[in-house]
ZADREN-26509 format. One line per field, with one value per residue: residue number from 1; residue in one letter; x, y, z of N, C-alpha, C in turn. Coordinates in steps of 0.05 Angstrom, whole numbers, plus 5000, padded with zeros to 4 digits. Example, Ala and Ser with C-alpha at 12.3 -4.5 7.8 and 13.67 -1.06 7.14 Angstrom:
2
i = c(1, 2);
aa = c(A, S);
n.east = c(5264, 5257);
n.north = c(4886, 4955);
n.up = c(5156, 5142);
ca.east = c(5246, 5273);
ca.north = c(4910, 4979);
ca.up = c(5156, 5143);
c.east = c(5264, 5258);
c.north = c(4934, 5001);
c.up = c(5156, 5157);
***
This chain:
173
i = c(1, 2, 3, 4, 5, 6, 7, 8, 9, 10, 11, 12, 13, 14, 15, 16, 17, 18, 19, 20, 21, 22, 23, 24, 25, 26, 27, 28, 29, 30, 31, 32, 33, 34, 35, 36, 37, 38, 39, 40, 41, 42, 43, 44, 45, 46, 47, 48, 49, 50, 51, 52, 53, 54, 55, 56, 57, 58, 59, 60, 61, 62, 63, 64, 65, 66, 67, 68, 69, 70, 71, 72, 73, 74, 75, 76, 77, 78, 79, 80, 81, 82, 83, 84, 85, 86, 87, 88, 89, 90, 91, 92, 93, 94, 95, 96, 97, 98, 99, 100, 101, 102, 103, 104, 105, 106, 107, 108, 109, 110, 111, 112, 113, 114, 115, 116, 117, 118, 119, 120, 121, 122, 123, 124, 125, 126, 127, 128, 129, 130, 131, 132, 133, 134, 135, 136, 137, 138, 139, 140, 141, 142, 143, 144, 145, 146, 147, 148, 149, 150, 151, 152, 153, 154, 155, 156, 157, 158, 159, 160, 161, 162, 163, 164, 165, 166, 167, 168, 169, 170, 171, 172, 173);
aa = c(X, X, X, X, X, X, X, X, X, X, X, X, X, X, X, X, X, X, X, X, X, X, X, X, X, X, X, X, X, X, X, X, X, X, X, X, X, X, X, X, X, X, X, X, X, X, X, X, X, X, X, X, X, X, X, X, X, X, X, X, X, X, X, X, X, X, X, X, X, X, X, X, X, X, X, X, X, X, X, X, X, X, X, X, X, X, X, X, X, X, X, X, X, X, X, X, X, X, X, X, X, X, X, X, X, X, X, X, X, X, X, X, X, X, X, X, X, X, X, X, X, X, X, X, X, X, X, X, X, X, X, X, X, X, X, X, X, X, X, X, X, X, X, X, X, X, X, X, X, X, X, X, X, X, X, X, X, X, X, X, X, X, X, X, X, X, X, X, X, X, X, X, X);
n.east = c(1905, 1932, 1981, 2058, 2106, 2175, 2224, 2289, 2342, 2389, 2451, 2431, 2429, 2409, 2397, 2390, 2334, 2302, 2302, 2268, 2226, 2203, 2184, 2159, 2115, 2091, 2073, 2055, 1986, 1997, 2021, 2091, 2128, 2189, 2214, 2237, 2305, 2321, 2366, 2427, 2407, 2425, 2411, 2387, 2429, 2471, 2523, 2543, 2527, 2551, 2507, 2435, 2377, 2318, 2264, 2264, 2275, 2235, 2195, 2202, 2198, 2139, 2129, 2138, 2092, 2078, 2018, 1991, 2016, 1999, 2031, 2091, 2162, 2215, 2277, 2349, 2420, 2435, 2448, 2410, 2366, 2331, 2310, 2316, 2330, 2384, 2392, 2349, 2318, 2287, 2232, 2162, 2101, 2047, 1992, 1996, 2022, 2081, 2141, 2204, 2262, 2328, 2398, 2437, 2459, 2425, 2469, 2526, 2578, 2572, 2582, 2630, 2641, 2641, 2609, 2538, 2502, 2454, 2429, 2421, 2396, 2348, 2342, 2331, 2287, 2247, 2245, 2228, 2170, 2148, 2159, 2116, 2072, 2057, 2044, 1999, 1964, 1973, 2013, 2056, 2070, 2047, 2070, 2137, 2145, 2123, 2114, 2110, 2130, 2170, 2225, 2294, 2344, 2385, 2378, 2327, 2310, 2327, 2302, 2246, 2187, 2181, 2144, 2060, 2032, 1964, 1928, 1947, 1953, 1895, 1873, 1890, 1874);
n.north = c(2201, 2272, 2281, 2318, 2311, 2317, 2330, 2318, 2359, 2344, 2340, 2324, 2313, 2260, 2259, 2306, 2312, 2270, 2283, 2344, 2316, 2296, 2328, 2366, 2333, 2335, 2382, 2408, 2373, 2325, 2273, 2268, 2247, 2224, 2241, 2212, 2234, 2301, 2305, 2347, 2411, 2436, 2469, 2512, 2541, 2600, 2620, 2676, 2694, 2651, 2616, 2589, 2599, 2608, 2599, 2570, 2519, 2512, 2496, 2458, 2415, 2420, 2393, 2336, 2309, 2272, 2253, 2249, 2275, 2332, 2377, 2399, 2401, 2432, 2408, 2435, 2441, 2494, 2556, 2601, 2644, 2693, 2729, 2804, 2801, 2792, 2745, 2682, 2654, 2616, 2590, 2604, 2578, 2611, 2595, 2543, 2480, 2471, 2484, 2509, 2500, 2535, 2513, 2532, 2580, 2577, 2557, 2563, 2565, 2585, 2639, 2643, 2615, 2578, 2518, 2492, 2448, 2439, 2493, 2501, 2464, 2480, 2529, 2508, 2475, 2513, 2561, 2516, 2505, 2557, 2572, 2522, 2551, 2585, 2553, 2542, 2584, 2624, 2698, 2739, 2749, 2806, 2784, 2800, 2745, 2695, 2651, 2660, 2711, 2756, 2737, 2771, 2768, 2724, 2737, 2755, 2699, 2674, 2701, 2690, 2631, 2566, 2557, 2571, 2637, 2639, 2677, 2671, 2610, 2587, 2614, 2572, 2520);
n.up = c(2763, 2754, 2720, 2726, 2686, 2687, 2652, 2623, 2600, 2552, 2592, 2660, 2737, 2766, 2819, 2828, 2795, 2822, 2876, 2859, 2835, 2887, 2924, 2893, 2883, 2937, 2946, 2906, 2879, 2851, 2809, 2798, 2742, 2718, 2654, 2590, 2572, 2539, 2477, 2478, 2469, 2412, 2379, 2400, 2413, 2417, 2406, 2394, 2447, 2483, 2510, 2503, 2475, 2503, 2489, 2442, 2461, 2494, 2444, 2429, 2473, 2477, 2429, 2443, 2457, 2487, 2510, 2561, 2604, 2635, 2648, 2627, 2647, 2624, 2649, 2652, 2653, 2634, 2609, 2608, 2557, 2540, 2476, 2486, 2539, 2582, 2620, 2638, 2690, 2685, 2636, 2618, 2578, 2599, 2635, 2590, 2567, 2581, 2608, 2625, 2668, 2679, 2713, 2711, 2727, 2778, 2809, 2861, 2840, 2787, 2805, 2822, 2871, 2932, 2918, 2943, 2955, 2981, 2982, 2926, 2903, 2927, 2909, 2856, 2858, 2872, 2830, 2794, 2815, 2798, 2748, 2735, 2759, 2729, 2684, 2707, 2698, 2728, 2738, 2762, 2820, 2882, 2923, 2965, 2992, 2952, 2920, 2862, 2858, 2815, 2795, 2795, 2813, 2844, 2900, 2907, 2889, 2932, 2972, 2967, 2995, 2987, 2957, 2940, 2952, 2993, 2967, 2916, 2917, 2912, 2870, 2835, 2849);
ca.east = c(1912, 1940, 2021, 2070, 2132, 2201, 2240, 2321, 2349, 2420, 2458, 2417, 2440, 2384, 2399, 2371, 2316, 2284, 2298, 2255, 2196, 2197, 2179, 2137, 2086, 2091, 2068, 2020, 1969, 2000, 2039, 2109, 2145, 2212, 2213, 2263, 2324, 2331, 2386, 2435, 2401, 2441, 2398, 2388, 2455, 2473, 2556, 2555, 2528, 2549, 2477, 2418, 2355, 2303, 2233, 2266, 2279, 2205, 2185, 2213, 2184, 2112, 2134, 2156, 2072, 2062, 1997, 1985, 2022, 1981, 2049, 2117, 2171, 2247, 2298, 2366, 2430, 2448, 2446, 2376, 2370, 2303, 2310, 2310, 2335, 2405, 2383, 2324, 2324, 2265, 2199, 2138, 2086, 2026, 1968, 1996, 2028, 2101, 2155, 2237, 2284, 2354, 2398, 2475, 2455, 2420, 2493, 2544, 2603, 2574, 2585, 2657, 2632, 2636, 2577, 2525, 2483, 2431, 2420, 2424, 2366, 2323, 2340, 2317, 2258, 2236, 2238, 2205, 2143, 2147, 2141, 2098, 2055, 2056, 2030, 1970, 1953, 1987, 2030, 2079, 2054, 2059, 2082, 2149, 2158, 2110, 2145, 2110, 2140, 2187, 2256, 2306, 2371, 2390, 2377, 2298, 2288, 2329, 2290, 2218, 2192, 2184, 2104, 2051, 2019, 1941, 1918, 1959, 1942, 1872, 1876, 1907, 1853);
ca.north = c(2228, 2291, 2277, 2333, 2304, 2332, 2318, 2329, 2369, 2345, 2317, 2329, 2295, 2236, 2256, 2325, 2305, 2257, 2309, 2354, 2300, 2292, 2361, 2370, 2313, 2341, 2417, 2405, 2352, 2314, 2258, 2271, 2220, 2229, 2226, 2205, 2263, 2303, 2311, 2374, 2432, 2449, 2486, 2538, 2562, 2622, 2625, 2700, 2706, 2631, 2620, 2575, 2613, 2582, 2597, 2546, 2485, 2500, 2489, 2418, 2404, 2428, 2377, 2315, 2291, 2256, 2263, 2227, 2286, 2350, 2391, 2387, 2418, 2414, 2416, 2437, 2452, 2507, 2584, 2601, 2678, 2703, 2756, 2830, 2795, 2782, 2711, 2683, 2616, 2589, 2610, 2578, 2591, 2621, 2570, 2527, 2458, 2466, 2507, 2502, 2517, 2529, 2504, 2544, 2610, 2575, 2544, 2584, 2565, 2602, 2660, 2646, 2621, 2552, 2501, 2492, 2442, 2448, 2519, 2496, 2442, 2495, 2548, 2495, 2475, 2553, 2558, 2491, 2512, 2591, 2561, 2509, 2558, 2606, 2536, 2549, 2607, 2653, 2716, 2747, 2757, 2823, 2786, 2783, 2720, 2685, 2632, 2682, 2736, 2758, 2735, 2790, 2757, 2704, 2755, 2753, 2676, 2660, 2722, 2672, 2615, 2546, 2557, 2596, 2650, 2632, 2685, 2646, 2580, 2602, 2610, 2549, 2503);
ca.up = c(2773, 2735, 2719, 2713, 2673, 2685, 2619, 2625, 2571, 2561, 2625, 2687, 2758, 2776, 2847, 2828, 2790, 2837, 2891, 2849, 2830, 2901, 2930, 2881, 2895, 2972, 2940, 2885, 2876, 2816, 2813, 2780, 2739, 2711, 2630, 2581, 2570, 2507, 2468, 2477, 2449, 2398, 2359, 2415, 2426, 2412, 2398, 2411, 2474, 2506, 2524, 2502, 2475, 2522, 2469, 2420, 2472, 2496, 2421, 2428, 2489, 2460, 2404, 2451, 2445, 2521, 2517, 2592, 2609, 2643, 2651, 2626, 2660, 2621, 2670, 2632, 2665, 2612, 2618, 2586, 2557, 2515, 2469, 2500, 2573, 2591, 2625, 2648, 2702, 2665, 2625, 2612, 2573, 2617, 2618, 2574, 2593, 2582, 2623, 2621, 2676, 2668, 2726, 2705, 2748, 2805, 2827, 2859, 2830, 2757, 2812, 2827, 2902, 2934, 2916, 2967, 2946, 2990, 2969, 2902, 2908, 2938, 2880, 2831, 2872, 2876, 2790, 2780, 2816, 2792, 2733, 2738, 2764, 2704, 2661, 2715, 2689, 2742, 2727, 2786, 2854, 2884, 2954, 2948, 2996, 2945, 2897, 2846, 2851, 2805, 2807, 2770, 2810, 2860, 2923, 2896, 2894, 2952, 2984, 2964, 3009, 2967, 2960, 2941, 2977, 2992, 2935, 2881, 2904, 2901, 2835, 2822, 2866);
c.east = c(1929, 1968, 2043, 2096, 2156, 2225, 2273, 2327, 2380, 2420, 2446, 2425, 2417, 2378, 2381, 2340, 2289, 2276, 2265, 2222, 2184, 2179, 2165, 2107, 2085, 2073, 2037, 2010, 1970, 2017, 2066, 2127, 2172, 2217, 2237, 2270, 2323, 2347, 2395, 2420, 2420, 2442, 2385, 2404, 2466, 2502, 2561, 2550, 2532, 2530, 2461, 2388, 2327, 2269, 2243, 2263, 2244, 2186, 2184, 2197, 2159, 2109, 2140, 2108, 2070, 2044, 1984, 1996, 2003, 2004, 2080, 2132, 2209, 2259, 2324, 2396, 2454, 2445, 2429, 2372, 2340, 2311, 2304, 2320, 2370, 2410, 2357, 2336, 2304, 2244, 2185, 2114, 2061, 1999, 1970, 2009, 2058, 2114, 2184, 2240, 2312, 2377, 2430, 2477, 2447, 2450, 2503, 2567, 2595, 2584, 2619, 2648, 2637, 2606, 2561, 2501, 2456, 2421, 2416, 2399, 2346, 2316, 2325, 2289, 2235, 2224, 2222, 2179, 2140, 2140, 2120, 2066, 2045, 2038, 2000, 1961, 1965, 2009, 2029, 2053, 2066, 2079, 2102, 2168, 2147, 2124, 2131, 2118, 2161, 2217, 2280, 2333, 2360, 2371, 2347, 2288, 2299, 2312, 2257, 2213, 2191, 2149, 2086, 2035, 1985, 1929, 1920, 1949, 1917, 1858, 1876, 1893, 1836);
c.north = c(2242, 2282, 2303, 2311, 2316, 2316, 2333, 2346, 2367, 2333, 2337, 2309, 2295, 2248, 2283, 2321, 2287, 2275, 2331, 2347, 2294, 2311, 2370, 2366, 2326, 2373, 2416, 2372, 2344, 2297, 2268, 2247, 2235, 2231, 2222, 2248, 2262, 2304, 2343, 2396, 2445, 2470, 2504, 2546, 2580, 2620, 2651, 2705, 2680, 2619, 2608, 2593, 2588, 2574, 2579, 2527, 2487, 2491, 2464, 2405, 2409, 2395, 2342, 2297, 2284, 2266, 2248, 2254, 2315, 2373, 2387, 2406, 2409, 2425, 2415, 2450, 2463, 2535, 2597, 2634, 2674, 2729, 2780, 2821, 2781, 2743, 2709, 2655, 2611, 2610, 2588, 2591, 2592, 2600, 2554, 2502, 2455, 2492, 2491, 2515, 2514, 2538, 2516, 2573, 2609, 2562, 2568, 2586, 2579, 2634, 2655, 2639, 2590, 2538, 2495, 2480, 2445, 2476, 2518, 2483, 2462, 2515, 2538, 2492, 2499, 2552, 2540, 2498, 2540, 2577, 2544, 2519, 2573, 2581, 2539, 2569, 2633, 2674, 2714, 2761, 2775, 2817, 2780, 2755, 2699, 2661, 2641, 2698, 2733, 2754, 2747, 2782, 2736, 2714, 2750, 2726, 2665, 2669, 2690, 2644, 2594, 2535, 2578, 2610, 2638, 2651, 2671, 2625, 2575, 2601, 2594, 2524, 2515);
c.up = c(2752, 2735, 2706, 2703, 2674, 2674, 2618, 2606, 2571, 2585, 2644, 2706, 2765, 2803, 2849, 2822, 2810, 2860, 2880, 2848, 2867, 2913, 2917, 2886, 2919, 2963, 2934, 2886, 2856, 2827, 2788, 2774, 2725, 2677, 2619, 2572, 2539, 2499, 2486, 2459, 2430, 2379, 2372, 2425, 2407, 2412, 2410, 2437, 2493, 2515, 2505, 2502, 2488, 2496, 2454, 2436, 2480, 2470, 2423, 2447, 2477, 2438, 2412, 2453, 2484, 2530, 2545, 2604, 2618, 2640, 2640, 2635, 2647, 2646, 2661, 2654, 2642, 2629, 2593, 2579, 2540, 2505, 2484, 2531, 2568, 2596, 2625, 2667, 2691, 2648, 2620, 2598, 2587, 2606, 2599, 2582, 2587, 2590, 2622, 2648, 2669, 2706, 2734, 2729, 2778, 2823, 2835, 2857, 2800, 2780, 2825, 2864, 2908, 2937, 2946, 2957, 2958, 2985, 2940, 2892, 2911, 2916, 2857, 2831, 2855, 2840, 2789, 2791, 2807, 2762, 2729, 2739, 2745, 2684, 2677, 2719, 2707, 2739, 2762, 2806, 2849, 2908, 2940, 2962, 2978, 2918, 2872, 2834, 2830, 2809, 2778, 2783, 2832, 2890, 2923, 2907, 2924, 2980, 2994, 2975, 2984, 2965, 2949, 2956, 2971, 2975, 2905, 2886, 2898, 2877, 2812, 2825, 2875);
***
């Protein structure tokens, strides 16, 4: 069977991770295994703006070879920005087989708020298939309960269920 990989970047909590590989397998039709963690990116941080350019760490991933692999998915708990964008929670490249999220924005203690992990879990969730979905070729839904759609803050993905709508999956199967 097809295997997405979800590859740590830096310290990631196991408890999330498995969480994640779990929920996954239940979504899509892949089995997900866990892979080994990468180093700290250190060679995507940016000094002036605090922040972790995400197009470099997906370079690495691109570069990590697991060819058994159908999908890779980093999972980074940094605060991920792309040129011309303030942040981003993840990117991926469109039809191709590797995607990043970044895990610093979906909490809500980066918002000065008390943690809530279960909202937190679900936020991650939400990104890991949004992207995911983007490596299967799909750009942004117009629905916007669709785990597609575009997400430009928090309000957006928490807005989106943890699925896609029957057009996108469609698409996708």
């Amino acid at each position: 069977m097809r295997t997405i990989y979800l590859v740590p970047v830096g310290k990631v909590e196991q408890e999330l991770l498995v969480y994640l590989s779990t929920r996954i397998e239940k979504i899509l039709p892949r089995l997900v295994e866990i892979g080994k963690t990468l180093p700290d990116p250190d060679y995507a941080y940016n000094k002036n703006r605090g922040q972790y350019q995400s197009d470099l760490i997906l370079v690495k991933l691109q570069k990590l070879g697991l060819e058994e692999a159908e999908k890779i998915l980093g999972v980074a708990n940094l605060d991920l920005y792309i040129p011309g964008l303030n942040f981003v929670f993840g990117q991926a490249i469109i039809g191709g087989r590797v995607a990043l999220i970044g895990l610093s924005r979906l909490k809500q203690g980066f918002y000065g708020l008390p943690e809530n992990k279960e909202l937190y879990y679900t936020r991650a969730l939400k990104e890991a298939l949004h992207e995911l979905g983007h490596t299967f070729g799909l750009s942004h839904c117009g629905k916007r309960e669709c785990i597609m759609h575009f997400s430009n803050s928090l309000a957006d993905t928490d807005y989106k269920e943890s699925g896609f709508c029957k057009k996108c999956w469609k698409k996708i199967f």
